[in-house]
Backbone atoms as SQL, in Angstrom:
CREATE TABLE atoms (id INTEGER PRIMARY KEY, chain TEXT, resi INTEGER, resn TEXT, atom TEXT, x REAL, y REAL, z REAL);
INSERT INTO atoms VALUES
  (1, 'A', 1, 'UNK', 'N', 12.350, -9.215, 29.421),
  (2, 'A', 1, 'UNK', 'CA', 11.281, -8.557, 28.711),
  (3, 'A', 1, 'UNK', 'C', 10.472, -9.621, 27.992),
  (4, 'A', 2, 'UNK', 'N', 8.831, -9.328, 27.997),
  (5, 'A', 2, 'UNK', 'CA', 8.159, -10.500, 27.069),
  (6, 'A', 2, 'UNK', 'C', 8.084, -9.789, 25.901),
  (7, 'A', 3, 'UNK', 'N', 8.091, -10.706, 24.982),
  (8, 'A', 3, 'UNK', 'CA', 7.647, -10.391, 23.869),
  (9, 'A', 3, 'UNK', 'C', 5.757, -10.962, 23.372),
  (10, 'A', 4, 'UNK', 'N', 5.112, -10.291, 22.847),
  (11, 'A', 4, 'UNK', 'CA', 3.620, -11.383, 22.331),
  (12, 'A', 4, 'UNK', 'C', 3.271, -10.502, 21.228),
  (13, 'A', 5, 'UNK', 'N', 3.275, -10.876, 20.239),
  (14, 'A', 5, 'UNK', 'CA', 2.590, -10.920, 19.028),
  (15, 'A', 5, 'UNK', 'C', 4.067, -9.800, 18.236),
  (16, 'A', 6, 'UNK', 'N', 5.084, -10.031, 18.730),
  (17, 'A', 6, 'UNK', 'CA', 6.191, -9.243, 18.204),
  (18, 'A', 6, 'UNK', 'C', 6.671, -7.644, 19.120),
  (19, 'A', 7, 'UNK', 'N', 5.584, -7.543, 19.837),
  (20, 'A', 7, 'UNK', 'CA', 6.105, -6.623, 20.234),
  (21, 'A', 7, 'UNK', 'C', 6.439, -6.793, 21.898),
  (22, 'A', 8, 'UNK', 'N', 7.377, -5.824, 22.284),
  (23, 'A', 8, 'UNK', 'CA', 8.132, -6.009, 23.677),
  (24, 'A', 8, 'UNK', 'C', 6.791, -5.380, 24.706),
  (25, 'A', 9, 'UNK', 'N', 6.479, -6.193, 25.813),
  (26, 'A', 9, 'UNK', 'CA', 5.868, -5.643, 26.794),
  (27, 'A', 9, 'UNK', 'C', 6.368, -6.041, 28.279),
  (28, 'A', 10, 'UNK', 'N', 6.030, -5.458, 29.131),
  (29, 'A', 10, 'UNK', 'CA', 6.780, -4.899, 30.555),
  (30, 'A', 10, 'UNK', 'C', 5.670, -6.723, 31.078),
  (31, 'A', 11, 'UNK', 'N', 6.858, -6.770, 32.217),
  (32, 'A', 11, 'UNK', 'CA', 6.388, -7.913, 33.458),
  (33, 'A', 11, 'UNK', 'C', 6.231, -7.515, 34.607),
  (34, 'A', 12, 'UNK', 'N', 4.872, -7.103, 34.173),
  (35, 'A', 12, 'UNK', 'CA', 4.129, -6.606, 35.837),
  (36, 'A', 12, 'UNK', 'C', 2.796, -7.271, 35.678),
  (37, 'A', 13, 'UNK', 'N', 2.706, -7.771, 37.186),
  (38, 'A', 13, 'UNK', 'CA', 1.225, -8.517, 36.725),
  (39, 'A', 13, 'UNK', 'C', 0.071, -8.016, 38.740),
  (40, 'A', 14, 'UNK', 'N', -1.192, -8.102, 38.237),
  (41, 'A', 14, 'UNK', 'CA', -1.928, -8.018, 39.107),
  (42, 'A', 14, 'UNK', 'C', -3.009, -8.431, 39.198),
  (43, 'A', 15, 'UNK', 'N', -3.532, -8.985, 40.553),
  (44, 'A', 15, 'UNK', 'CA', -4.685, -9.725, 40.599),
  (45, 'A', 15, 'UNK', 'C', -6.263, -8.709, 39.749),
  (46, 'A', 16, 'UNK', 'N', -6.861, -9.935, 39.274),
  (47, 'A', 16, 'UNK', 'CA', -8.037, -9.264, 38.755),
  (48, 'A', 16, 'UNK', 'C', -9.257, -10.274, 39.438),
  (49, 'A', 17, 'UNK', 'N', -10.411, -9.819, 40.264),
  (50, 'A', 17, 'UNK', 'CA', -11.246, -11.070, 40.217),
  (51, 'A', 17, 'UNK', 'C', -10.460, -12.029, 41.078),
  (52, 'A', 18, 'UNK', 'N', -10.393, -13.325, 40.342),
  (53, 'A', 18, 'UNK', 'CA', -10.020, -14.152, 41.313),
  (54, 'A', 18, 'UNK', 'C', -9.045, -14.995, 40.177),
  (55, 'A', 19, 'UNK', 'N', -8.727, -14.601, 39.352),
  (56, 'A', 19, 'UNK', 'CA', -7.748, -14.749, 38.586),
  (57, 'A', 19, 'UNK', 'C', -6.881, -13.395, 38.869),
  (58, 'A', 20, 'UNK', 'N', -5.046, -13.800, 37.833),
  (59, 'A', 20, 'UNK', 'CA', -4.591, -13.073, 37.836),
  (60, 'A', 20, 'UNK', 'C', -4.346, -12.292, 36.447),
  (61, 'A', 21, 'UNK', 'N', -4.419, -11.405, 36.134),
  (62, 'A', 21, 'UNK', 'CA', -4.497, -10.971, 34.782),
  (63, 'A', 21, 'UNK', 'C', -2.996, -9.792, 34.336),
  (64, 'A', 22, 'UNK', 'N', -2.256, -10.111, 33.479),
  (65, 'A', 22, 'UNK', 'CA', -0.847, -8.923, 33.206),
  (66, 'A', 22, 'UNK', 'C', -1.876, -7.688, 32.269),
  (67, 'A', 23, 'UNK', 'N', -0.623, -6.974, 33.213),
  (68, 'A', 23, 'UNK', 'CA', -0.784, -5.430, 32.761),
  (69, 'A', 23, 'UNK', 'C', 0.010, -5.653, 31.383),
  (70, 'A', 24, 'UNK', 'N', 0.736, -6.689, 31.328),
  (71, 'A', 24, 'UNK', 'CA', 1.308, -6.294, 29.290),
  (72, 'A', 24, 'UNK', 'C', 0.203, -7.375, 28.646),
  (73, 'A', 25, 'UNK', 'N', -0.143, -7.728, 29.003),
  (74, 'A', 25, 'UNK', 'CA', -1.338, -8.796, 28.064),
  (75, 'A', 25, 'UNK', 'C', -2.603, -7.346, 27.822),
  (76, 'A', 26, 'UNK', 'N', -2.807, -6.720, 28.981),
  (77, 'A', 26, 'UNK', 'CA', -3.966, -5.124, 28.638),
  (78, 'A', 26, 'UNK', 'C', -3.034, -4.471, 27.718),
  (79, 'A', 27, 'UNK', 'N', -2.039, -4.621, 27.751),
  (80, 'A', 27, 'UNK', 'CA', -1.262, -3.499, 26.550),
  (81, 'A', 27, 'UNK', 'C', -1.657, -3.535, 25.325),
  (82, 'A', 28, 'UNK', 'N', -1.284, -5.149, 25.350),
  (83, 'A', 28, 'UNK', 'CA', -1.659, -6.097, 23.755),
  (84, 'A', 28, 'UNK', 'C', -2.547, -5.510, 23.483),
  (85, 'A', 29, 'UNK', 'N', -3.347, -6.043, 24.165),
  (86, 'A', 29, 'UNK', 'CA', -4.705, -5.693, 23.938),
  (87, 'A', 29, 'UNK', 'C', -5.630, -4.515, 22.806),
  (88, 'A', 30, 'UNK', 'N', -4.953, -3.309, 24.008),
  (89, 'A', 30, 'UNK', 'CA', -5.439, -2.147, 23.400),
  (90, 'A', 30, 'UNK', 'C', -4.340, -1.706, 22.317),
  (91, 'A', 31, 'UNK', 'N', -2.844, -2.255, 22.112),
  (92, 'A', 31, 'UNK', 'CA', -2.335, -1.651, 20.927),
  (93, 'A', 31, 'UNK', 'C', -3.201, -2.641, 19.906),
  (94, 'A', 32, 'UNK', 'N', -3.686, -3.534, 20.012),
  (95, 'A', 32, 'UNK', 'CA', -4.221, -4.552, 18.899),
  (96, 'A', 32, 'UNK', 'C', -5.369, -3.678, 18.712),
  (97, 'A', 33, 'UNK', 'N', -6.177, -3.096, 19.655),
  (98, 'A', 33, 'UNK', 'CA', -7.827, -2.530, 18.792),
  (99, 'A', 33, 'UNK', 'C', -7.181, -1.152, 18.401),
  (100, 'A', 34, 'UNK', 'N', -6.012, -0.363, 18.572),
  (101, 'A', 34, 'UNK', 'CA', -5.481, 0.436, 17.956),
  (102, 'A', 34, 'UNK', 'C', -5.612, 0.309, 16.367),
  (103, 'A', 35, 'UNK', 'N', -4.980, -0.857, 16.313),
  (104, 'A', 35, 'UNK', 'CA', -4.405, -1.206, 14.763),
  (105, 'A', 35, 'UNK', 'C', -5.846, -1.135, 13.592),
  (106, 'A', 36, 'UNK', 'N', -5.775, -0.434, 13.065),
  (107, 'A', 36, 'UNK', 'CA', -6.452, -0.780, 11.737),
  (108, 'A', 36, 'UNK', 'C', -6.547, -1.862, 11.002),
  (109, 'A', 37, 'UNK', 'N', -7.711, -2.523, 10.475),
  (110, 'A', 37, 'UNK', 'CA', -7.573, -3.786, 9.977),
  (111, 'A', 37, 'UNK', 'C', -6.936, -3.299, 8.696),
  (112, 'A', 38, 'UNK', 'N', -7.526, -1.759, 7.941),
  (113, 'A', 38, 'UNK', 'CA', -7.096, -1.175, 6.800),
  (114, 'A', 38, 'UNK', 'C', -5.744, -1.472, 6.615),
  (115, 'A', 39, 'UNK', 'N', -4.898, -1.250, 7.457),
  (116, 'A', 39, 'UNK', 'CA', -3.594, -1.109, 7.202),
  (117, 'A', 39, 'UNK', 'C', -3.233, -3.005, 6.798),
  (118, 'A', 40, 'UNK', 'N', -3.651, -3.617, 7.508),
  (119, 'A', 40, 'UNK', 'CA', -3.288, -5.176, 6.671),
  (120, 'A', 40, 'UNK', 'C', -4.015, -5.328, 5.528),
  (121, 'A', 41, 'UNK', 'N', -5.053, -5.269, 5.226),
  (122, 'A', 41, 'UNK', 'CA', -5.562, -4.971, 4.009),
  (123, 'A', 41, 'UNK', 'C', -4.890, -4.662, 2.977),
  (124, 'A', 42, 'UNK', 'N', -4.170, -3.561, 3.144),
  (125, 'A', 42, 'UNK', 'CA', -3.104, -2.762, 2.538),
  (126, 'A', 42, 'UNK', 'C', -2.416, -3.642, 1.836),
  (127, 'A', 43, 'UNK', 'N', -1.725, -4.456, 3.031),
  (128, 'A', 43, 'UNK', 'CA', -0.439, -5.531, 2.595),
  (129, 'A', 43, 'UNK', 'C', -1.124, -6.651, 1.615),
  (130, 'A', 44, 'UNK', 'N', -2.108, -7.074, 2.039),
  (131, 'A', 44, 'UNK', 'CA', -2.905, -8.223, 0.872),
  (132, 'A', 44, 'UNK', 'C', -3.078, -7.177, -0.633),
  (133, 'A', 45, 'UNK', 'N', -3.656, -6.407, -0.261),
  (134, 'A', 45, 'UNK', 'CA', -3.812, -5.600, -1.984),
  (135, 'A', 45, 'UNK', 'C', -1.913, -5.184, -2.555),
  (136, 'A', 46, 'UNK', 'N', -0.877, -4.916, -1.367),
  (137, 'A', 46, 'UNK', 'CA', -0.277, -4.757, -2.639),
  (138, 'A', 46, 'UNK', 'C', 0.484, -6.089, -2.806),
  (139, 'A', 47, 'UNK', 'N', 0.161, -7.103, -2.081),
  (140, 'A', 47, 'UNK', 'CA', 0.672, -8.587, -2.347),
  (141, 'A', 47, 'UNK', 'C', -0.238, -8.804, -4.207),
  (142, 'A', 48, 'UNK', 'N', -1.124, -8.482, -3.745),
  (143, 'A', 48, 'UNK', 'CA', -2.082, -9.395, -5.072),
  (144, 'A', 48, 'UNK', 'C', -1.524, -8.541, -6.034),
  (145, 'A', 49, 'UNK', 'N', -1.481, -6.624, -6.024),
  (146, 'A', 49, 'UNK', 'CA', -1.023, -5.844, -7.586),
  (147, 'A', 49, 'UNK', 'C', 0.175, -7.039, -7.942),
  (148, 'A', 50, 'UNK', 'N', 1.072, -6.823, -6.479),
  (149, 'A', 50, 'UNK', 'CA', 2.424, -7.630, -7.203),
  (150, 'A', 50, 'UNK', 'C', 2.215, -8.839, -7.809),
  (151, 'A', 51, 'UNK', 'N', 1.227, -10.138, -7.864),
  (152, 'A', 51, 'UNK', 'CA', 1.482, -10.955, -8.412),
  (153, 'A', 51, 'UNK', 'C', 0.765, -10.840, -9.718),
  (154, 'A', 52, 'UNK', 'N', -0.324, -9.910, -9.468),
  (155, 'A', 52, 'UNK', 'CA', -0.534, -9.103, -11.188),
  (156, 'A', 52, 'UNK', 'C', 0.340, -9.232, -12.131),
  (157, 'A', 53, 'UNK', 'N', 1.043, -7.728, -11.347),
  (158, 'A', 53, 'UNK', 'CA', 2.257, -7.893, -11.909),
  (159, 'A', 53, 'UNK', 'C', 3.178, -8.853, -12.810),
  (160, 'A', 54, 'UNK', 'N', 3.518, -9.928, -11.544),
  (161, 'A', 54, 'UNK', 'CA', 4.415, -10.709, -11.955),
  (162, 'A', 54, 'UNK', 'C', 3.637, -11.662, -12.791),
  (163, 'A', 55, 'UNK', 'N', 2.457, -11.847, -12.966),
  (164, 'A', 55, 'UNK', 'CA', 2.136, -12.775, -14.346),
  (165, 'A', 55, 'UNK', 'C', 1.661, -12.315, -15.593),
  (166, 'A', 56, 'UNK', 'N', 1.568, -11.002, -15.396),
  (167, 'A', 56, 'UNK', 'CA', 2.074, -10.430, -16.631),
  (168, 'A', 56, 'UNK', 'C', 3.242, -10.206, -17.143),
  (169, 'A', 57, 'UNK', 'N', 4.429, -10.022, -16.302),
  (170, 'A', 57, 'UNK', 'CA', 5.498, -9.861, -16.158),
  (171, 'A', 57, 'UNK', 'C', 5.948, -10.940, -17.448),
  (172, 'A', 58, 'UNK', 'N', 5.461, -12.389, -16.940),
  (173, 'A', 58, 'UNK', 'CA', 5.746, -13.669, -17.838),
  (174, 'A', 58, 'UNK', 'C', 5.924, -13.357, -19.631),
  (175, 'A', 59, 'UNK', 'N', 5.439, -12.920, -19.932),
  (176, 'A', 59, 'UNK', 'CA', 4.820, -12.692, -21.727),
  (177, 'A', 59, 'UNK', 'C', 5.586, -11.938, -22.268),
  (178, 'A', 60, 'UNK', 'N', 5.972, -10.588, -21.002),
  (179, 'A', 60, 'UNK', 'CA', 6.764, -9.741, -21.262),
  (180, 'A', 60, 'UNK', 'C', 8.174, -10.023, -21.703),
  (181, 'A', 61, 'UNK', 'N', 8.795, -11.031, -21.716),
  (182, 'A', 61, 'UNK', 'CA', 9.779, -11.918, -21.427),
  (183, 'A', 61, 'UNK', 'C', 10.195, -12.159, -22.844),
  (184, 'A', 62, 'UNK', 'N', 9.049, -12.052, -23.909),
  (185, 'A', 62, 'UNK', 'CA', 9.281, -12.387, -25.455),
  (186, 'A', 62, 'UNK', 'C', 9.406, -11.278, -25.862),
  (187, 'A', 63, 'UNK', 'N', 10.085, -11.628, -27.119),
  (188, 'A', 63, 'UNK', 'CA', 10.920, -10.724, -27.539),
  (189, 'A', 63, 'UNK', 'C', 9.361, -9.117, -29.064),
  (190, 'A', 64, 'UNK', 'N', 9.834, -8.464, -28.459),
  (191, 'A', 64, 'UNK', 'CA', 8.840, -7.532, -29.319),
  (192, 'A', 64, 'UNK', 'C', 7.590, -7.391, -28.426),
  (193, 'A', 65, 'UNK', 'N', 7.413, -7.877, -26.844),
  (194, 'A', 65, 'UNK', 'CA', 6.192, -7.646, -25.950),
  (195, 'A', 65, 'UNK', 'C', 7.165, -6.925, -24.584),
  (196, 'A', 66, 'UNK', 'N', 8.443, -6.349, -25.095),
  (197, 'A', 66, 'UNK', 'CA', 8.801, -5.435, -23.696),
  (198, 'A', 66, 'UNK', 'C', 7.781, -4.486, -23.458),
  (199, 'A', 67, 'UNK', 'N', 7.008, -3.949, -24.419),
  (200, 'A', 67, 'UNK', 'CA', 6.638, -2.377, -24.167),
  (201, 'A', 67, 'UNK', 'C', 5.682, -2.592, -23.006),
  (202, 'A', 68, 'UNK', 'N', 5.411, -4.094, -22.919),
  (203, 'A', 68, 'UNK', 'CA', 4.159, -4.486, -21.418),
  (204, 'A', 68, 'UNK', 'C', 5.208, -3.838, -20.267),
  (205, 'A', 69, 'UNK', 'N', 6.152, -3.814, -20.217),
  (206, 'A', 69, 'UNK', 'CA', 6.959, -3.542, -18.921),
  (207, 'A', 69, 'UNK', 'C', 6.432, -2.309, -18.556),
  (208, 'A', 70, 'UNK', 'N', 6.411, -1.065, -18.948),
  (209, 'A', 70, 'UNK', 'CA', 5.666, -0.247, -18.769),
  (210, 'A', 70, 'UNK', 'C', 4.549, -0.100, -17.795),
  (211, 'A', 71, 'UNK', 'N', 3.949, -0.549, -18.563),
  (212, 'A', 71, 'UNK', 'CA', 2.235, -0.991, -17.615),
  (213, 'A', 71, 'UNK', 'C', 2.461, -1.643, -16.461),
  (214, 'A', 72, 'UNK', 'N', 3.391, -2.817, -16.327),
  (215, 'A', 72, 'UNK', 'CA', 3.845, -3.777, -15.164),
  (216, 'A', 72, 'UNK', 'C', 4.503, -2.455, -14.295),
  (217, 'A', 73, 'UNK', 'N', 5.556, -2.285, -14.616),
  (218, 'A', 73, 'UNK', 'CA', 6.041, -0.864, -13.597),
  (219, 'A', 73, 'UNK', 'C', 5.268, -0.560, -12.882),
  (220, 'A', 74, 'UNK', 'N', 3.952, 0.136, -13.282),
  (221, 'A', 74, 'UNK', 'CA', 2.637, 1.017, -12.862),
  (222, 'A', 74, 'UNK', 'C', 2.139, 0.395, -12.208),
  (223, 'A', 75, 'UNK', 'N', 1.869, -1.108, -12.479),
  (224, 'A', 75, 'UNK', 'CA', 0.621, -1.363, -12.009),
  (225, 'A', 75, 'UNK', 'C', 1.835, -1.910, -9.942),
  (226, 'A', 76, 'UNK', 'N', 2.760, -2.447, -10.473),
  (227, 'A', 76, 'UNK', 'CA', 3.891, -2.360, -9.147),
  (228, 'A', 76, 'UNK', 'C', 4.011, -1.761, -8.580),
  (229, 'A', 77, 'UNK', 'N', 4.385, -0.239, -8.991),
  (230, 'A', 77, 'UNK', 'CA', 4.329, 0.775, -8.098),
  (231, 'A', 77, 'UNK', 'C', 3.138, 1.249, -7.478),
  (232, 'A', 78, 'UNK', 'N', 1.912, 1.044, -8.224),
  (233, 'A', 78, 'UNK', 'CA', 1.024, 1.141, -7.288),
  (234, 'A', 78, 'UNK', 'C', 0.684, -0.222, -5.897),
  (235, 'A', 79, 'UNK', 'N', 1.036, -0.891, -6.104),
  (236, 'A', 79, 'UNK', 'CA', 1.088, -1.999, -5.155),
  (237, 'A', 79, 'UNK', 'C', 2.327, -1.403, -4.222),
  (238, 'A', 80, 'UNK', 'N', 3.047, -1.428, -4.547),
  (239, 'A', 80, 'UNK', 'CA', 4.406, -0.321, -3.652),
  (240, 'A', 80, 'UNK', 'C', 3.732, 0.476, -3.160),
  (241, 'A', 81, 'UNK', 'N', 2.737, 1.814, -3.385),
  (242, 'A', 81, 'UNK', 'CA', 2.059, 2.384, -2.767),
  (243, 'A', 81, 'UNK', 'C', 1.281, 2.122, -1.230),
  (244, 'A', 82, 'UNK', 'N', 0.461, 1.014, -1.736),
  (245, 'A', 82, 'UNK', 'CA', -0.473, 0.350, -0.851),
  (246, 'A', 82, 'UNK', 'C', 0.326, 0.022, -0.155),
  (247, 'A', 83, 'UNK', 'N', 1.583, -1.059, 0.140),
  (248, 'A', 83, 'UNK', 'CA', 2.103, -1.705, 0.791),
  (249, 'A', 83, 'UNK', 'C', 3.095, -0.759, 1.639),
  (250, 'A', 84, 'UNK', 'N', 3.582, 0.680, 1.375),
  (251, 'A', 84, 'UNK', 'CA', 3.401, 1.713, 2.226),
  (252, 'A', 84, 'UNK', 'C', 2.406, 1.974, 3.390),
  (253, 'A', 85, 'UNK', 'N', 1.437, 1.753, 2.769),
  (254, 'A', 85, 'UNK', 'CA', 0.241, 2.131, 3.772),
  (255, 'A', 85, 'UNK', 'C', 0.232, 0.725, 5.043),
  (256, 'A', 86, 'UNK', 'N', 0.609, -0.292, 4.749),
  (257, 'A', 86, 'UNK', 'CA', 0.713, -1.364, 5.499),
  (258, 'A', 86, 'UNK', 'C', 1.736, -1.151, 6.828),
  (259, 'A', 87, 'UNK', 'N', 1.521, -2.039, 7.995),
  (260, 'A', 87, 'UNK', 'CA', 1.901, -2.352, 9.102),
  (261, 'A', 87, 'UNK', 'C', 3.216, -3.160, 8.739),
  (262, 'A', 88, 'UNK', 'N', 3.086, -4.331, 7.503),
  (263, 'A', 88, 'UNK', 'CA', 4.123, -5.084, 7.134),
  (264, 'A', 88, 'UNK', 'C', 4.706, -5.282, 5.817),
  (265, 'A', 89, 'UNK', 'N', 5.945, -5.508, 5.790),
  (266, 'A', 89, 'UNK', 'CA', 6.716, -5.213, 4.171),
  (267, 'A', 89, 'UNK', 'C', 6.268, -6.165, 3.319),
  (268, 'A', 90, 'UNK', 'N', 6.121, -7.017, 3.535),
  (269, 'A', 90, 'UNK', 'CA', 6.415, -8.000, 2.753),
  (270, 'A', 90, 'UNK', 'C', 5.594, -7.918, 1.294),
  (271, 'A', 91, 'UNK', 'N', 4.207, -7.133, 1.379),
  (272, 'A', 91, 'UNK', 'CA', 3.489, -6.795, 0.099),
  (273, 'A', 91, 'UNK', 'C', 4.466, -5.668, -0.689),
  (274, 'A', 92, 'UNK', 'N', 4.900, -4.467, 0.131),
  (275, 'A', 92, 'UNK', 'CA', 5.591, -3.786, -0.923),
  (276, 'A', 92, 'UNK', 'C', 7.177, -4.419, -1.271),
  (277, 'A', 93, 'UNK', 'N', 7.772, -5.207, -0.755),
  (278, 'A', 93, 'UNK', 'CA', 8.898, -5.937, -1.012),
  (279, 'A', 93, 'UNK', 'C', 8.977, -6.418, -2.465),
  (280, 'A', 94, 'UNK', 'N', 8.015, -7.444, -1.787),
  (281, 'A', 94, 'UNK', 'CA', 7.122, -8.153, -3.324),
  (282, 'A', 94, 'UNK', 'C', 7.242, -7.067, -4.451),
  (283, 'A', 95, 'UNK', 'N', 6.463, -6.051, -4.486),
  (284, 'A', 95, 'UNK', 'CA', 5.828, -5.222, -5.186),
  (285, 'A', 95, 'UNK', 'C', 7.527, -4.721, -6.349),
  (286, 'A', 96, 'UNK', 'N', 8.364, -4.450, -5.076),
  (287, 'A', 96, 'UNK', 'CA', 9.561, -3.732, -5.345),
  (288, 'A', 96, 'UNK', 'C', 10.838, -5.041, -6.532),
  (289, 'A', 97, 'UNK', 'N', 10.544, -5.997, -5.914),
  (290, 'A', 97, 'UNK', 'CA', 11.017, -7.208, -6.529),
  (291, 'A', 97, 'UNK', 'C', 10.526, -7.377, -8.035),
  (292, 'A', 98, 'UNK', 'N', 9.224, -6.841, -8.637),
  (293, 'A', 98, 'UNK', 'CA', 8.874, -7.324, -9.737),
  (294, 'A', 98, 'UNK', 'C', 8.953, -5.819, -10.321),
  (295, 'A', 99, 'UNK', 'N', 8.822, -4.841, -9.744),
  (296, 'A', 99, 'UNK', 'CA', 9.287, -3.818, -10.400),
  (297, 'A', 99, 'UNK', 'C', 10.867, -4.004, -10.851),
  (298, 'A', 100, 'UNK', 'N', 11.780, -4.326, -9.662),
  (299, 'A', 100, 'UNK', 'CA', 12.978, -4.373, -10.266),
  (300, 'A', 100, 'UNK', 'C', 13.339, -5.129, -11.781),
  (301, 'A', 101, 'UNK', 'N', 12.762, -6.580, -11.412),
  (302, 'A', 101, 'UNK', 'CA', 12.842, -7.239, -12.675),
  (303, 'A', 101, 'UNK', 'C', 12.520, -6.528, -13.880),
  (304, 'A', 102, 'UNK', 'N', 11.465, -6.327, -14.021),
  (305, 'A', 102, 'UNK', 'CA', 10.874, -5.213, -15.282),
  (306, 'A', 102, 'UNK', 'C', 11.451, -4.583, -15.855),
  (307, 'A', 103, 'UNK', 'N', 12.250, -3.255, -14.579),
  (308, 'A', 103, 'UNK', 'CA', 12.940, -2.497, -14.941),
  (309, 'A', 103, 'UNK', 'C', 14.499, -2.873, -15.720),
  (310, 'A', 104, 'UNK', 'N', 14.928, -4.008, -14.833),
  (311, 'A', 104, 'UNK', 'CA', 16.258, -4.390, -15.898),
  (312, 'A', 104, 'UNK', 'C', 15.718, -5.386, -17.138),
  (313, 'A', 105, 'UNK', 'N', 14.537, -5.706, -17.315),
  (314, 'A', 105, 'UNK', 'CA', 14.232, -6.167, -19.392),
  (315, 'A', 105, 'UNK', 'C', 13.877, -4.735, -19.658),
  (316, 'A', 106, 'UNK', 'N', 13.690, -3.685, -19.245),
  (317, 'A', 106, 'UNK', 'CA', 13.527, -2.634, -20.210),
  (318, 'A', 106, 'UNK', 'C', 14.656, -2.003, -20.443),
  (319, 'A', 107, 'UNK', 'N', 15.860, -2.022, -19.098),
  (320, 'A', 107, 'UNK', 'CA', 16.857, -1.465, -19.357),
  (321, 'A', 107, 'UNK', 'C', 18.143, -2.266, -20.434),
  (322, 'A', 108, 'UNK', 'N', 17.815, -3.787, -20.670),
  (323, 'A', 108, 'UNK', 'CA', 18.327, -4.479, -21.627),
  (324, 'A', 108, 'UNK', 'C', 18.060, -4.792, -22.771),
  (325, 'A', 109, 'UNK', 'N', 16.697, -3.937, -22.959),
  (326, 'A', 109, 'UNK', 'CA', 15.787, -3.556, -23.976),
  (327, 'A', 109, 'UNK', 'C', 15.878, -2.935, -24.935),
  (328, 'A', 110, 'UNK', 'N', 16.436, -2.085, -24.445),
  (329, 'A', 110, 'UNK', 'CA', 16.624, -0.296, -24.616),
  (330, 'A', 110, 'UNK', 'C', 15.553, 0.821, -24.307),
  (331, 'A', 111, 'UNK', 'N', 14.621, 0.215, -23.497),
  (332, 'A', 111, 'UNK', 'CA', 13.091, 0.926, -23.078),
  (333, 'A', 111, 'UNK', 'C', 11.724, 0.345, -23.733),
  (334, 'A', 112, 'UNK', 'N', 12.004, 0.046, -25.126),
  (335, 'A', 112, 'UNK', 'CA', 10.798, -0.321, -25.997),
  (336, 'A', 112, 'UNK', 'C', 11.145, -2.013, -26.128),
  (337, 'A', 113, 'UNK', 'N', 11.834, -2.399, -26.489),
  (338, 'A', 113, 'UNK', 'CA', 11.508, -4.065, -26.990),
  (339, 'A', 113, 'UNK', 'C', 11.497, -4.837, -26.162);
């Protein structure tokens, strides 16, 4: 089986013209103008909430500025959102990674400090 651009396509090939052209390279093809550019988009916006996030995240870190965790949560989970909407994890991963953090200084917090 080939693989191209990650995904598995069939080895059948046939003349085109005077070249030869694969029937899984036309696959590519048309699953690629399938794809929405929106949906990668997706993954860059919730890459960027998350590093929002995470540099606000920083400040939060002193003592009597937990209550920012809050807001960081939100503004994460909405990047978690977006990165739902994506083709690839790695923006809501991100997203999920700095939420986690957050969530355990608020839970060592006691919610507010």
């Amino acid at each position: 089986m080939l693989f191209i651009l990650g995904r598995p396509v069939l080895h059948s090939r046939r003349t085109v013209g005077n070249g030869v052209l694969s029937k899984s390279y036309e696959r590519v093809l048309a699953s690629l103008h399938k794809t929405s550019h929106i949906a990668y988009m997706a993954n860059i916006i919730a890459f960027l909430l998350g590093l929002i996030a995470l540099i606000l995240a920083i400040p939060a870190f002193i003592p009597l500025l937990g209550w920012l965790n809050w807001l960081i949560i939100v503004i994460a989970g909405v990047g978690a959102a977006f990165g739902f909407a994506s083709d690839k994890n790695s923006g809501r991963n991100f997203c999920f990674v700095v939420l986690a953090i957050c969530a355990l200084r608020l839970w060592m917090g006691g919610g507010i400090i």
